[in-house]
Every structure is written in C-alpha cells, then in structure tokens.
N, C-alpha and C positions, 0 to 999 in steps of 0.2 A: 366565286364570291362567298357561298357559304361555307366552301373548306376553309376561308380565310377568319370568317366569324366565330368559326368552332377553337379554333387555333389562338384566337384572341380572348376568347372567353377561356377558356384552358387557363390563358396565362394570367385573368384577373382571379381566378378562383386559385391558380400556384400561387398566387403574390399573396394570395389573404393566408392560405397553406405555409406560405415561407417565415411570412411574417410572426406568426403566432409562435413558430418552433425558434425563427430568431430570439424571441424573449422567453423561452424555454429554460428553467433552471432546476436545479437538484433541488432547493433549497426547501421545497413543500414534500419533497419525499414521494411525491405523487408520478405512478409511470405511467406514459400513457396510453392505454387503451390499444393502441395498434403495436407497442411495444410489444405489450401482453400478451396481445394476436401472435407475434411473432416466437415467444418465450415457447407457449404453447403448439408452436409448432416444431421445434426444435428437440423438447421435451418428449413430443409422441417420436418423432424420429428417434431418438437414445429410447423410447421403451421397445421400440420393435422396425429398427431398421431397415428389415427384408420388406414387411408391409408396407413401411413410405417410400420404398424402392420401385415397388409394384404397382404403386396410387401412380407413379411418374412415368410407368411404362416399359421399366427394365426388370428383365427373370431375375428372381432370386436366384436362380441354383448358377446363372451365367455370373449376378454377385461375386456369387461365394467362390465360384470360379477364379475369378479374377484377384479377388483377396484375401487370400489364407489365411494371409497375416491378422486380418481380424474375423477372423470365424469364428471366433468366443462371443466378442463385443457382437456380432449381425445376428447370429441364432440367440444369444442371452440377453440382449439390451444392457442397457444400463441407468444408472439411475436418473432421477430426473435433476436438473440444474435450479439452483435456489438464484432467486434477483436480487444482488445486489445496490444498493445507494451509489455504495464506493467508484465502484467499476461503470455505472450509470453516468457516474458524474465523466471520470474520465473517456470514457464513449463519446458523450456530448463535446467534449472540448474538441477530440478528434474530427466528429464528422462535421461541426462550425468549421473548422481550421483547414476541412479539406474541400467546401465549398466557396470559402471566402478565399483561399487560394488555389486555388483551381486543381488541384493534385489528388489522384484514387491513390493512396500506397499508404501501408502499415507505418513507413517511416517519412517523418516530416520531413520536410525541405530542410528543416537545419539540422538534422540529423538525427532528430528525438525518435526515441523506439517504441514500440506499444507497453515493455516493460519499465523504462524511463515516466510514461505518464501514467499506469498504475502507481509507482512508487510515491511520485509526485501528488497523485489524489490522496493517498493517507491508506492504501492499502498496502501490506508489509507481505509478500507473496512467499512463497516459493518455487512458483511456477506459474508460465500462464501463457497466455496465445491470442493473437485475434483474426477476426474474419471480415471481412468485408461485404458489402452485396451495394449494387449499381440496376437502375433500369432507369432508362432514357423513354420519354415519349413525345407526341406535340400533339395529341388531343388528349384533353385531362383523364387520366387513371384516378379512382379511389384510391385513398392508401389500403382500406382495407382488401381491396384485388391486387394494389401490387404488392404487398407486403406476401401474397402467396408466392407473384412470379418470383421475387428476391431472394425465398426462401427454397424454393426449388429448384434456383439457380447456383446457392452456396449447396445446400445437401450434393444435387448432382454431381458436383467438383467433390467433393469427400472423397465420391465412391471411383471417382475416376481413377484406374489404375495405374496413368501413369503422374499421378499427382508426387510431387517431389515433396514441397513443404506438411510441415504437423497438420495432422488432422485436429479437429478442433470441436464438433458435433461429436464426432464421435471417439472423444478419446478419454479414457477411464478413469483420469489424473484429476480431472477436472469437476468443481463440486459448486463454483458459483459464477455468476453472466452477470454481466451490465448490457445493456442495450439503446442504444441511441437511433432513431430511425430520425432524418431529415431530408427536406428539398429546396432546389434553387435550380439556376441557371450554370450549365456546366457547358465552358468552351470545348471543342477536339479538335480544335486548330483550325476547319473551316470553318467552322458554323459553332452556335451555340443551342443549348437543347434542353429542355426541361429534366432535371433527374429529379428520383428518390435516388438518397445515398443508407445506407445503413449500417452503422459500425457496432459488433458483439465482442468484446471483450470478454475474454476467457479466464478462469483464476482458479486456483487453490491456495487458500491461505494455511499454513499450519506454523505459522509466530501464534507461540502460544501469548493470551492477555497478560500473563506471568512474565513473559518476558519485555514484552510491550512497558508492563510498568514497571520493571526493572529499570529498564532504556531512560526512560521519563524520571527518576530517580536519579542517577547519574547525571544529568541534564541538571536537574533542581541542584543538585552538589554542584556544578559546576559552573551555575548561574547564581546563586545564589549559597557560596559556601558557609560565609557564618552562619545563618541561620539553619543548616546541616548540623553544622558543629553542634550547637544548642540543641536540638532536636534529637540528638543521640545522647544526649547528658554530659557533655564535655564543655568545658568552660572557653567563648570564643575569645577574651583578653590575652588567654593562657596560651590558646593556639597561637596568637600573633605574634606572642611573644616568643616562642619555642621556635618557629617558622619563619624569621626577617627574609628568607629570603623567597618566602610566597608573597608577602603581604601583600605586593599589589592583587595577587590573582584572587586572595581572600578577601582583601578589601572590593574590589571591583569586580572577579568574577569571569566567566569565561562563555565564548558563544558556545549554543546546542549542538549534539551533532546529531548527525541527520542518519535514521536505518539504511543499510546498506545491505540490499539482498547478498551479491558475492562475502561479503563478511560475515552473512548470518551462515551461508554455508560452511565457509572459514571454520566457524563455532561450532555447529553443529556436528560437521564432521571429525571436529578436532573429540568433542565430546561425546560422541557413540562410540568411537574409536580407545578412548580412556575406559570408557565402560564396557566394553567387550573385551577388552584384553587385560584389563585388572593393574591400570595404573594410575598417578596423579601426579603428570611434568608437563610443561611447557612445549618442549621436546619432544617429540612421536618418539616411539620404537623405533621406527626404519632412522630417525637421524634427524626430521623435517623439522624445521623451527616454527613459531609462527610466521613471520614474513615467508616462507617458502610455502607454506598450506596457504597463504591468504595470495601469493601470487599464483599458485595454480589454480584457483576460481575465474581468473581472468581480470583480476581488480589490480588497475596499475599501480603499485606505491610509492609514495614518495619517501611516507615513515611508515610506521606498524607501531602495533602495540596488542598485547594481551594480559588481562586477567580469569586466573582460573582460581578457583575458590568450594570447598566441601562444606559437608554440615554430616558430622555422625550421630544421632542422637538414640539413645538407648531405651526412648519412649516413641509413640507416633507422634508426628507433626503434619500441621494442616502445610502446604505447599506454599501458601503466599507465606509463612512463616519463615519456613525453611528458605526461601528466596530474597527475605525482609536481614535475615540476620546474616547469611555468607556477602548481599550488600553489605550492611552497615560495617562487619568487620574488613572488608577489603577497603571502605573509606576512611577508617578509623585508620588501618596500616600505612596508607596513602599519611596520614597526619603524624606519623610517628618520628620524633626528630633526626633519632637516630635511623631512618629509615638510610641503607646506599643503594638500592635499584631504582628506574628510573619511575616517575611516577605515570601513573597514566589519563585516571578521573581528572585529574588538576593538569594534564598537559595540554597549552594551548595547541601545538602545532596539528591536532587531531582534528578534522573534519566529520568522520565517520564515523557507527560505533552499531554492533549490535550483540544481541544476549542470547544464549543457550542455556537454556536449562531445563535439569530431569532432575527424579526423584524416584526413587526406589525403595517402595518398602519394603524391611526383611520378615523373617520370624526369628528371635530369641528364645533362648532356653526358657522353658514354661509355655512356649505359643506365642509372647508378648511380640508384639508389633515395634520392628526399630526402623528409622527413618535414616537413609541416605539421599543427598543433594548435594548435586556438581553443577558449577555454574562456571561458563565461560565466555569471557568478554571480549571480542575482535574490537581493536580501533586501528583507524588509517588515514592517511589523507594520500590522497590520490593525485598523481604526478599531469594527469588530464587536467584540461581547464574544464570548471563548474560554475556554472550561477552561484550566488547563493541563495539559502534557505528560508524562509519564514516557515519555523514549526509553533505551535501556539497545543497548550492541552485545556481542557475545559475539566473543572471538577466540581464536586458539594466536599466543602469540609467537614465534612460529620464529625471528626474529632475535637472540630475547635483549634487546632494549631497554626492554622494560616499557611501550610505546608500542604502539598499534594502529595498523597499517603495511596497504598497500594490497594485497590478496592471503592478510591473516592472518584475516579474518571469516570465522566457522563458521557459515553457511546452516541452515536446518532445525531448527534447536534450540527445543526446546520449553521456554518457560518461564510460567511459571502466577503472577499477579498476586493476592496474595489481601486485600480490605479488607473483611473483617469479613461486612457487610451481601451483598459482590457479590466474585465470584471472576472471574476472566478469566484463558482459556488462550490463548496467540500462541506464534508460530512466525517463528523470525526469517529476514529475507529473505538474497539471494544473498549483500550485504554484513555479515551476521553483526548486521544490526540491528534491533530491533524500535519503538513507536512507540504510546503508549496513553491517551488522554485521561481527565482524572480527577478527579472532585470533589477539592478541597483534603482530606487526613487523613490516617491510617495506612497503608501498606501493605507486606504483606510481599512477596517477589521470589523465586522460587524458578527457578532455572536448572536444567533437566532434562540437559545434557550430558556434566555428572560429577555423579556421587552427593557428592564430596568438598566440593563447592560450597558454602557455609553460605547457608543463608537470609539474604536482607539486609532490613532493618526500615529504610522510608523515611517521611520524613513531606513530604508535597506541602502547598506553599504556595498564593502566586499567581503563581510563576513554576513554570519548565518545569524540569523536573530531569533530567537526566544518570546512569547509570550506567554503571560499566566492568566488563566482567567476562572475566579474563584466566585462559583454561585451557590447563593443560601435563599430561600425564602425571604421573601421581604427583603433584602437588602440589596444594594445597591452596591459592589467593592468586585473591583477587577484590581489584578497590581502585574 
C-alpha cells in the first residue's frame, strides 16, 4: 500500500514537473537552472575528460587505450561550449515533440533531422550534431540527481569504443549547445513510465553576420524591388520602363528565399577554391559548373543559379562596404536592359539562396593597405517537396530610409509564431533574422522587442512568405 502511495505522489509532483516545462518557451531568454546544471557538466567533461572518466569509474590509461583516435582531445581538453537561445529553442521543440509522440530518435516521425530544425530555428550552421539522454523511474527523482544519472549516461557512450555515430561532448568542431531538459509519461509498448527526456543540440555557426545580411538584402530586392531601385539612386519609372518585361516582378515582387546549408557550402567551397588558385569564373579549374558543385553537397536541384562578384580597391575598405557595393552592383546588372544572361536576384523559380564572402587585405607600393572582396551567391530550388517558409527580419532604421540596411538588424529578439493547433518561440539571429517552416494556414507573428508592435495575422500559401518589421523608439510601424 505504501509502495503504491509513493508511486502516486511521484506522479502528482511529474504532473506539476511536466506542466511547468509544458509552457516552457525561449521567448524570456531565460535557461533553466537544471539546464545550467547540465551545460556545466558537459563543459568540465571537454576540460578534462580522463578526470570525468575516472569520477565514473573507468582507468584513463584503459581510455586512452581504447581511443587513439582521440588522444589529443582526452589528455588536452577542449574548450568550453557557449549556450545558445537558437539551438535552446530548437532542443525544446524536439524533446515537446518526442514526448507528445512518444519517439526517443534524433529524426522525427516525418522525417525531420536535427540539422532540418537548427536551420528552421534561425540558426545558419555549418555543422552540428545532437545527443540525447533518457531515464525512466516510478518513484520521483529530482531533476537535479537525474540530470547527473542523464549526463553520465551520454558521456559514457562517447567514450564507448565501439560507438559508431559523431561524437558530440567531445568533438572539437563544436563551439555552441542548446539544451532542453523535459518530463512526461513515456509508453515501451507494455506499460507506460515516468521519463526525464533531455535533448543537446550541438553547433558551430561560421555564416559570417556579413553574409547573413547580404542574404537579407537580396530578399528586400526581391520583395520589394522598386524601392531597391530608389535606394541605389536609379530612377524606379525608368526601370519599368527599360524592363516591360519584369514589370510584374517589379511591380509585385518576389517570395524570400530561405538559407540553405548545402548551398552555403556550394559558395563557400566554390570561393576558397577562386582564392587559392588565383581565378574569377563561374566555372572551377577541373571543368565543374555550378549546378555540378551544388549537386555534389548533396542538394537535389531542380534549377541553380549563381552569382559571383569582386571588389578591387586600391585604398582599405571596412568589410560591410566592400560586401554593400559588389551587392548593389550585381543588382544594378540584374536591371541592365541590355542584360542576355539569365537573371538570378529577380528569378522567381529560386527557393534557396545563400552568401560567401571574404576579404583580403593586400599591401601596395609605399605599405598602403588595398582591399580585395569576392562574393558568391548559390541559388536553387530543390527537386524535394518542402513546406514553405515564413522568414521575417526585425531592424532599427538608423538611417531613416524605411529599408533594412547592413548593420540595422536587431539580434536576439524574441518573437512567438502562434497557429492555432502549434505555437513556436524563435529568437532571431546576429542579422535581425528569423526563418520558420510551416504547414500552409493562419498564423499570428508576435515580435517581443517593443510592446508597441501589433501582432501581424499572416496567411502561408505554397510559397515562402517575407516579413519586415521595422523598430524605432517611440513608434509604432511594421510593413
């Protein structure tokens, strides 16, 4: 009788336990407490490995034995992991979605990946991993005891030798965690059972903010191109004039496209490879086109597209400069009547799109500092079926132009997606951008970074939709 009462009470203190984490959101920024616990445990593991080896009861030297391959990382450590919002938020969606449907696995039921819902939370990767951790009980555990067993339950698996998949605690690549610790009721097919679930999402971001708002740039030309036009000092009558056969796309405008990790490789590889080997084509050395670089990332096309673009200047230039005008002239060529290649910022049939860019200072005759800047642009749309997008960036106009300018995106702002059935909190990136996939319906948009903000009421198609949301002190103006 009292095993039964212990067992009962258990479940009324999970349920107040479940409850609280059920209404759980990124949206305060705030991590919580056992998160923390657990960040910090992972953190001393990456500084000294052998030592949390030995707290668990297994010989370092037998370790080290067993894994050569990382005899750098177990005798050297490595650095500690920074906590993410981003990766916070996407963590949280995961381990909701893996209690409410009853699934422990990195990929969802509908096939979604743990790189799929990074991308989707507004984090632009280039790499990343997740981990899981599971414990089952039926008289109540603290979180703060089990967040130790959880943690010594994933570490142990790291060091296990015959572990097959990425290590993830301890692997070098990696520079920032999200963390989501949850509980509920978990069926095993006979019976049902109290867990803590815990999902760590893994990441290194190196999308520089330069090209984020490059991205976000493109997007505005293509969401709104007269007002580009203008913006660059070109007269927008003249453009419609010169161009009858854009008008619609000038007059009306084109959906966003959405970052696309494999394309940013596409670019980036296309672009270390021009700058190592001292050229500036389309075309690789060996022959590859771009469709043929962007189908080797593993991104199925349906179309492609690329632009590549320099800047030589025989003075130093600040970087968002150099990245502001090999833009503006690659939009400006786009508008040139006599243009015959195909275009690509003003093509609708592009879903995808992402940015590389570097910058190379020289020296010139006397010492003087001259600036080099290559920039290249992967577009694609993908022969896969995709949701579509709701991307939305949040800025402060400082200049006064009514336009999102390179340096005006507001980081960190929390804004809350809500359609009806499924609510979603994100946290926009260094570029003031966020980025959110979405069954076709209603949804309302709520930007947390002024109160004065009104809700915006969108309704998603089968295209990707665009929002702008432009904040000033005191006022009141989204568009």
């Amino acid at each position: 009788m009292r095993k039964y009462y212990i067992h009962i009470a258990g479940l009324i203190l999970f349920f107040l336990l479940f409850m609280g984490f059920s209404g759980t959101t990124r949206a305060d920024q705030s991590p919580d407490p056992i998160e923390l616990e657990l960040l910090d445990l992972i953190n001393e593991a990456r500084r000294d490995p052998l030592a949390m080896a030995a707290s668990f009861g297994l010989d370092p030297n037998q370790v080290l034995n067993d894994l050569p391959e990382l005899a750098e990382i177990l005798t050297q450590g490595l650095p500690p992991l920074t906590l993410n919002v981003v990766l916070s938020g996407a963590a949280l969606e995961h381990t909701r979605d893996m209690l409410d449907n009853n699934y422990y696995s990195s990929d969802s039921p509908d096939g979604t990946t743990v790189t799929d819902r990074i991308i989707t939370a507004g984090y632009p990767l280039s790499s990343c991993g997740e981990t899981l951790g599971m414990l089952g009980f039926i008289n109540f555990i603290e979180p703060g005891q089990a967040v130790g067993h959880v943690f010594e339950n994933m570490f142990l698996d790291e060091l296990n030798p015959e572990r097959s998949e990425k290590r993830n605690i301890l692997n070098s690549e990696f520079e920032e965690i999200g963390i989501a610790f949850g509980s509920g009721l978990f069926n095993f097919g006979s019976n049902n059972s109290n867990v803590y679930i815990v999902t760590c999402d893994f990441a290194v971001d190196e999308v520089s903010v330069l090209e984020l708002e490059v991205l976000e740039l493109i997007n505005q030309a293509r969401e709104k191109p007269l007002d580009m036009v203008q913006s660059l000092g070109l007269d927008p009558n003249k453009t419609l004039e010169d161009l009858p056969e854009l008008r619609n796309i000038l007059m009306e405008g084109l959906p966003p496209l959405v970052f696309d990790n494999k394309l940013y490789q596409a670019a980036t590889g296309h672009s270390k490879d021009m700058m190592e080997q001292g050229y500036f084509s389309e075309q690789s050395l060996d022959g590859a086109t771009p469709e043929d670089r962007i189908f080797e990332t593993g991104y199925e096309p349906e179309v492609t597209g690329e632009i590549i673009g320099s800047l030589v200047s025989s003075g130093y230039l600040v970087e968002k400069e150099v990245a502001f005008q090999i833009f503006a002239t690659k939009f400006k060529e786009e508008l040139d009547p006599e243009r015959k290649t195909e275009r690509n910022i003003l093509n609708g049939e592009f879903k995808n799109g992402s940015v590389s860019f570097d910058v190379l200072q020289f020296k010139e005759e006397g010492d003087r500092l001259g600036t080099y800047g290559l920039m290249v642009v992967d577009f694609g749309k993908s022969s896969l079926p995709a949701k579509p997008c709701l991307t939305g960036v949040v800025y402060g106009d400082a200049n006064g132009d009514g336009l999102y300018t390179m340096g005006e995106g507001i980081s960190d702002t929390s804004v809350t997606v809500d359609g009806g059935d499924a609510s979603f909190a994100l946290v926009t990136n260094v570029a003031g951008g966020f980025t959110l996939e979405l069954e076709p319906g209603r949804y309302s948009v709520i930007i947390h970074e002024n109160g004065d903000i009104p809700e915006r009421v969108v309704d998603i198609g089968d295209e990707n939709l665009g929002l702008w949301f432009k904040v000033n002190p005191g006022e009141n103006v989204s568009d």
